[in-house]
N, C-alpha and C positions, 0 to 999 in steps of 0.2 A: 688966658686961663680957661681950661675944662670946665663947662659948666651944664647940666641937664635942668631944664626946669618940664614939671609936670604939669596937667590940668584937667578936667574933665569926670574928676571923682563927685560921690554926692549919695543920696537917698535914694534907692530906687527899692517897688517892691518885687517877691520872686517872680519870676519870669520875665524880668522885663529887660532893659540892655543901657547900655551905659558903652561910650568911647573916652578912652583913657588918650593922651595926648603930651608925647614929649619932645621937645626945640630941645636941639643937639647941637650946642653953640662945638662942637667940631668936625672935621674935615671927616667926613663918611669914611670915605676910601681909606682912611688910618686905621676903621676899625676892625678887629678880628670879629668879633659879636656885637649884637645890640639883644638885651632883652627886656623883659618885663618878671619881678620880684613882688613876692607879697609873704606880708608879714602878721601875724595875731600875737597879741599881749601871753608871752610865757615860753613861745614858739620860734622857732630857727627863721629864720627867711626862707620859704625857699622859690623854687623856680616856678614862674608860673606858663614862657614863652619867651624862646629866642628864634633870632634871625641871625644866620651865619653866613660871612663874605662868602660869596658864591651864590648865595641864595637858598639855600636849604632852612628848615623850618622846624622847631621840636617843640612840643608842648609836654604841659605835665596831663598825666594819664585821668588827673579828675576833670580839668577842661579843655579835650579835644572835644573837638567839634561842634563846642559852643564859642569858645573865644578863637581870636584870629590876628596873629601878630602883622605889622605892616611898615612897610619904610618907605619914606617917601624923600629921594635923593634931590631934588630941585627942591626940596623945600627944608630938606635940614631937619626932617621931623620922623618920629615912630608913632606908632601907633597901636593900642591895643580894643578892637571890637570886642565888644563881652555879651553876649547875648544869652539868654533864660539862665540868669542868674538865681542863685540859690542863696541861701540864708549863709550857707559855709562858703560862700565867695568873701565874705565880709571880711579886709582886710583892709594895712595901708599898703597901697601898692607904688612900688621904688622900679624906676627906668633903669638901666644901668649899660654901660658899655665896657667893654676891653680893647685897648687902644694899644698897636704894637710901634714903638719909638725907640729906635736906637737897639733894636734886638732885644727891648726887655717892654713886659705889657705892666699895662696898667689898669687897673678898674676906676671907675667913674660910676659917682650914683646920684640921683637926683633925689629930694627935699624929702620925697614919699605925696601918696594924694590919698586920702580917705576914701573908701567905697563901705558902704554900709548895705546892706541887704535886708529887708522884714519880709515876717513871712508872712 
């Protein structure tokens, strides 16, 4: 069974940093993508940071260059660095992958992990 579990969310104040952290109980190489999603009460999800088979890298245009997606294939894990964080970081942020099986994909999301920002 697919399963993503997250970790690493919490209080921080603006500018400071926080490492988000999700165990990807699947087979890496099955994936098309791995990203990172965030969510606010009323608001769509949307993308915050993906990693795409091959190795290419997209962020959303409000955290380049503070946040920093990352995979780590001997360890089964992603990772999202989030550095000078802002008060509109505050979200819950969801792992997520697309996994291609049998010629048809599939999404996969993890539980979500709180990140709070004060300013």
């Amino acid at each position: 069974q697919v399963q993503l579990v997250e970790s690493g969310g919490g209080l921080v104040q603006a500018g400071g940093s926080l490492r988000l952290s999700c165990a990807l109980h699947i087979s890496i190489p099955s994936l098309i993508s791995m990203g990172w999603y965030r969510q606010t009460p009323g608001k769509q999800r949307e993308l915050v940071a993906v990693y795409i088979s091959g190795g290419s890298t997209n962020y959303a245009v409000s955290v380049k260059g503070r946040f920093t997606i990352a995979v780590d294939n001997a360890k089964n894990m992603m990772f999202l660095q989030m550095n000078s964080l802002k008060p509109d970081d505050t979200a819950v942020y969801y792992c997520h992958v697309e996994r291609l099986y049998s010629g048809i994909s599939y999404d996969y999301w993890g539980q979500g992990t709180q990140v709070a920002v004060s300013s």
